[in-house]
N, C-alpha and C positions, 0 to 999 in steps of 0.2 A: 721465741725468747721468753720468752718475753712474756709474760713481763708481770708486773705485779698491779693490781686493778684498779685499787682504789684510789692512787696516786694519778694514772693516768684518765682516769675518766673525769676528774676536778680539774685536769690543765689547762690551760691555755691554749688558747686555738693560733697555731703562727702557719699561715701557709707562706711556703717557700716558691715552687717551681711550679709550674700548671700548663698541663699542656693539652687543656680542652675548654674550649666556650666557659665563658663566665654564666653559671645556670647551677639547677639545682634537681635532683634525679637522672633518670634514665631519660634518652632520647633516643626518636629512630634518623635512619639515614635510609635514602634507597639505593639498592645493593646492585653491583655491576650487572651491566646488561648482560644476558643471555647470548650464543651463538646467534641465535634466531632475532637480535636487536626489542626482545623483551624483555622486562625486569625482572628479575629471580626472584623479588620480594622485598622485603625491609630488613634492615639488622638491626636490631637494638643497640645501641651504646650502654654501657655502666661507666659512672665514675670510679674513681679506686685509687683509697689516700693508702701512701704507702711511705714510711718514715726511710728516705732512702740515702740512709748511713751506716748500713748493714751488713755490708759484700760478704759471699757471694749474694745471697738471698733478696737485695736491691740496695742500689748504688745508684750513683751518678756517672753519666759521662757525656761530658759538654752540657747539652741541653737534651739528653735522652735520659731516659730511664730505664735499667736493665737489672739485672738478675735473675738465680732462679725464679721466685716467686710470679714474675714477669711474665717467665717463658714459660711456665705452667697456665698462669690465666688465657694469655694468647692459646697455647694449645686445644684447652677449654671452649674457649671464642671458636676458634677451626670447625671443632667438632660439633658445636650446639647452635651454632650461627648467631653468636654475639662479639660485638667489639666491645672492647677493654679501653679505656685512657685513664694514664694515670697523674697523679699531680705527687708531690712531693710536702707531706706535714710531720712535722714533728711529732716525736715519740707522744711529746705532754698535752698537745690535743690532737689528736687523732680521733680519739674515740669521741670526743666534743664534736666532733666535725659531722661525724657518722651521724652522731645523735640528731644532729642539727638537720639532718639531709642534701650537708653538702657535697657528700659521695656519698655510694650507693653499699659500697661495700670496703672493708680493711685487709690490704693481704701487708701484712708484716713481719711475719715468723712471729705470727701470735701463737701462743701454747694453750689448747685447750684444758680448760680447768674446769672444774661444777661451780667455785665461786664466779667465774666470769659467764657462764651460764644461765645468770641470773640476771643479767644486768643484758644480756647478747646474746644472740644465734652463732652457732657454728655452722659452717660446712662440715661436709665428712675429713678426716684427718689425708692430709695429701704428703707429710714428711713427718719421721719418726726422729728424734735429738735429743738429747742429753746435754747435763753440763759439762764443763769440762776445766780445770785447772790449768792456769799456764805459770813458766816462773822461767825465769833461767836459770841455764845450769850450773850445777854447784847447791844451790839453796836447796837445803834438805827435807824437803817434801814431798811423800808418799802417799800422802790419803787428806782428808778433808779435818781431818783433828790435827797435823800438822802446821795447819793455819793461823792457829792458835797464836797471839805474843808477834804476829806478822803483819803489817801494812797491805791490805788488800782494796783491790780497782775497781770497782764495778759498775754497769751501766744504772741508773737507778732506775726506780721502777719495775725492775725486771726478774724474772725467775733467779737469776745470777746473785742478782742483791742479796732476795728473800733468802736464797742457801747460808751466805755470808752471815746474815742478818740474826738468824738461827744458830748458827756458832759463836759467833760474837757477841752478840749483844746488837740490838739495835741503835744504839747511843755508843757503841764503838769509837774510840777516835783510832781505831787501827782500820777503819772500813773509808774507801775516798770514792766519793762518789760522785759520776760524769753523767753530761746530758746523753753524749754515746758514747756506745762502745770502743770507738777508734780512741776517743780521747783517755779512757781508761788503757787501754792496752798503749799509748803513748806515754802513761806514766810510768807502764812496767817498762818501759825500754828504756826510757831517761834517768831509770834507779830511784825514780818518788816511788814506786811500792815496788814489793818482793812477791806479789804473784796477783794473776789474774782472773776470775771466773765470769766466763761468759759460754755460750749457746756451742756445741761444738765444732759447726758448721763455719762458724764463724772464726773461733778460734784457730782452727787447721788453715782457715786463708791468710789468717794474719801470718802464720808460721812460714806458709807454703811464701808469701811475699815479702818476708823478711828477713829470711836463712832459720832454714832449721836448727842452725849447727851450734846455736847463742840457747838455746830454748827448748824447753822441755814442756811435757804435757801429760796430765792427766787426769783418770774419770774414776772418783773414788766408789766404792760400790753400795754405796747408798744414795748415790745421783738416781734420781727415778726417768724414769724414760718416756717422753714429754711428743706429745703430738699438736705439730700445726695443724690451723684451719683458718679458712677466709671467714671473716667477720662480718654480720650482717645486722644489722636494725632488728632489734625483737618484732617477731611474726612478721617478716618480710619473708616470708615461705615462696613467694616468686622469684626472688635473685639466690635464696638457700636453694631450692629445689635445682636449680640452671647450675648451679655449681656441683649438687653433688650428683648429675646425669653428666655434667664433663668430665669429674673423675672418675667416673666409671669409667666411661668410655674410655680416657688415657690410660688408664689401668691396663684395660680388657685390650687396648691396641696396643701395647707395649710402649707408646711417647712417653709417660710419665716416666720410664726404664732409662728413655734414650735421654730425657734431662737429668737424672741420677746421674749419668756415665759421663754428662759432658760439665758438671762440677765436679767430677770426681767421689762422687759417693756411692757409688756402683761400680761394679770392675765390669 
């Protein structure tokens, strides 16, 4: 997304949902017995704040936490013999949290940038996205200069905004700005704004879960094309390093393929 830096690393720390020991870093656990009734070893635990009001990429449901971004670190975990738990923080401290060391690493459809670079560690890129325009149909817009003189949604803080932000004006009172994304694309459909820009990924579930047949979409071509990564503590080269030997690996074994195909972003 996501998202725009300098807004989210000043927020507020609100944790929502937790669904691992009250503690701070990495923990180990001893790992199921062997055939032979001896221990395999240890697993390390990570923590992993993830702002989950994003579907697909992480959501809620009941008291789990799921999505892509999820079923990527689990795969990860599989592969390099780490467990994942994750807790549920808000877009506006998140990165607070990190800082703080009360998870170890951020998987949120963060979009790597050289400004965020500076402030945080990437993983290597696990999902490639773009922006994307949504509106219903009827309202006459084709590209991103169309916007123009138009009431737009957007999550703040986030790459979505900055586009907005950049054609408008940043002091826009045509730009409405939500803590998430659901709540902006809830404007577009209530008739408070006339189009939406958020993360594409996101936008096609919105679509895919609320009839295509009201709603149009599109990706004008000056959206640059924007890469996730999991977020890590500057010079935490031990939980960077674990992350980009699991992407390899899901690469090179085709799972990172078979979560593509099962949100639908691979045929």
């Amino acid at each position: 997304m996501k998202k725009n830096w300098k807004t989210a690393v000043a927020g507020s720390l609100i944790v929502g949902l937790s669904l691992v020991a009250v503690g701070c870093g990495s923990s180990e656990t001893t790992a199921p017995k062997d055939n032979a009734g001896g221990s395999t070893g240890t697993v390390k635990e990570y923590k992993v704040g993830t702002d989950a009001t994003y579907a697909p990429f992480e959501s809620k449901d009941g008291d789990t936490i799921k999505g892509f971004d999820i079923d990527v670190l689990n795969a990860i975990g599989a592969e390099v013999g780490a467990k994942f738990t994750y807790q549920h923080i808000s877009w506006d401290g998140i990165f607070l949290s990190l800082n703080q060391g009360d998870v170890d690493l951020v998987a949120s459809a963060v979009t790597i940038t050289d400004e965020r670079k500076k402030t945080f560690d990437f993983s290597d890129p696990y999902f490639d996205a773009t922006q994307m325009i949504i509106f219903k149909k009827g309202a006459d817009i084709k590209s991103l200069n169309d916007l123009k003189g138009k009431v737009v949604a957007v999550q703040s803080a986030t790459t979505g905004e900055e586009v907005v932000s950049n054609l408008l004006g940043t002091d826009s009172k045509d730009i409405k700005r939500f803590e998430a994304m659901p709540l902006a694309l809830l404007e577009l459909k209530n008739g408070n704004a006339e189009a939406a820009v958020g993360d594409n990924g996101v936008v096609l579930e919105y679509v895919k879960n609320n009839g295509a047949d009201g709603l149009e979409t599109v990706v004008d071509t000056s959206f640059e094309k924007e890469n996730y990564g999991f977020v890590v503590k500057k010079n935490n080269s031990e939980v960077q390093k674990l992350l980009n030997d699991g992407i390899k690996k899901i690469k090179e074994n085709g799972k990172l393929d078979e979560i593509n195909k099962k949100y639908g972003f691979k045929k």
